[in-house]
N, C-alpha and C positions, 0 to 999 in steps of 0.2 A: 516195437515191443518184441522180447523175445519169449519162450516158452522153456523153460528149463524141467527140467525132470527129474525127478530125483527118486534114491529106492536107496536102503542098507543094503539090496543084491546086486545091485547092479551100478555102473559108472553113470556119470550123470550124462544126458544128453538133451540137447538141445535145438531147438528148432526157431528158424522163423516163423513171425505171428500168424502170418497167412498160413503157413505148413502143420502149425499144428495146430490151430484151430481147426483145420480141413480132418485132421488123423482124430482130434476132440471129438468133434460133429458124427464122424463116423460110427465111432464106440458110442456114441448116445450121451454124452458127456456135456457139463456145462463150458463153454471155452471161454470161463469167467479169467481173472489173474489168478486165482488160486483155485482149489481143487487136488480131490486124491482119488483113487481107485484101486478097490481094495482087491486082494487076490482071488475072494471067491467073484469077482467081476471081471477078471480076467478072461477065463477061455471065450466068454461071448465074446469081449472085444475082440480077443485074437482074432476069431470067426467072423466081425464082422469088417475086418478090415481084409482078411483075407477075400470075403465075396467080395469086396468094394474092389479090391486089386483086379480080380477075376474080369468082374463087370466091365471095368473101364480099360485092359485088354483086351476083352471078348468088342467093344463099340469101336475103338482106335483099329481092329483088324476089321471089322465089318466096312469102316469108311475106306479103307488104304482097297480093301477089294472092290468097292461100288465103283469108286474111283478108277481102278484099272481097268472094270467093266463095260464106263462111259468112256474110256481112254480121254481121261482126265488126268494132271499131276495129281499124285496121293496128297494129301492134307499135311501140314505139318502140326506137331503137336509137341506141348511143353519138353525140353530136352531132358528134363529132370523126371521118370514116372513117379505114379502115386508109388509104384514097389518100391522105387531105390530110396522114397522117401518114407515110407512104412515099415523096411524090413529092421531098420534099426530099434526102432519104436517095436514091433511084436518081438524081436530078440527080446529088449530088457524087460518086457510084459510074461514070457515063457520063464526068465530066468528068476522075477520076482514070486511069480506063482510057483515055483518047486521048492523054494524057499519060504514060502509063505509070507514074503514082504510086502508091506504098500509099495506106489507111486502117488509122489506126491508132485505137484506146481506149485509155484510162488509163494513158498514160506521158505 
């Protein structure tokens, strides 16, 4: 399945199921097939995907350092971050909120 997204502000963008049920989850959202999120719900999720980005930096450098500490190989971890997979997602969420637009999924 995929997640499409869509806004009158913004380009549509699209995620796989795993990905954006993950970005869903984050904002506090149902990661039903459909669903919208309206602009005064915006800056939370902005914020809460930005702590999430933060959080899961701040753990992936804590392991790479225990790791160099034990003189251990560092861990390897998904080649894809949560950022490079979020920042597209808060772009069209910043761009809908200045505009006052929804986002919508599967309609």
């Amino acid at each position: 399945m995929l997640y499409k997204f869509k806004s009158k502000a913004a380009g549509d963008l699209i995620m796989l199921e795993p990905n954006g049920r993950r970005v869903l989850e984050i904002i506090g959202k149902d990661a039903g097939p459909q669903g919208i999120i309206l602009p005064e719900e915006m800056p939370g999720a902005i914020a809460k995907l930005d702590d999430a980005i933060a959080r899961e930096e701040a753990e992936h450098q804590a392991a790479i350092d225990d790791a160099k500490a034990k003189g251990q190989v560092p861990p390897k971890f998904d080649a894809v971050s949560l950022r490079q997979r979020a920042v597209p997602f808060i772009d069209m969420l910043k761009r809908c909120e200045k505009a006052g637009k929804e986002v919508v999924w599967g309609v």
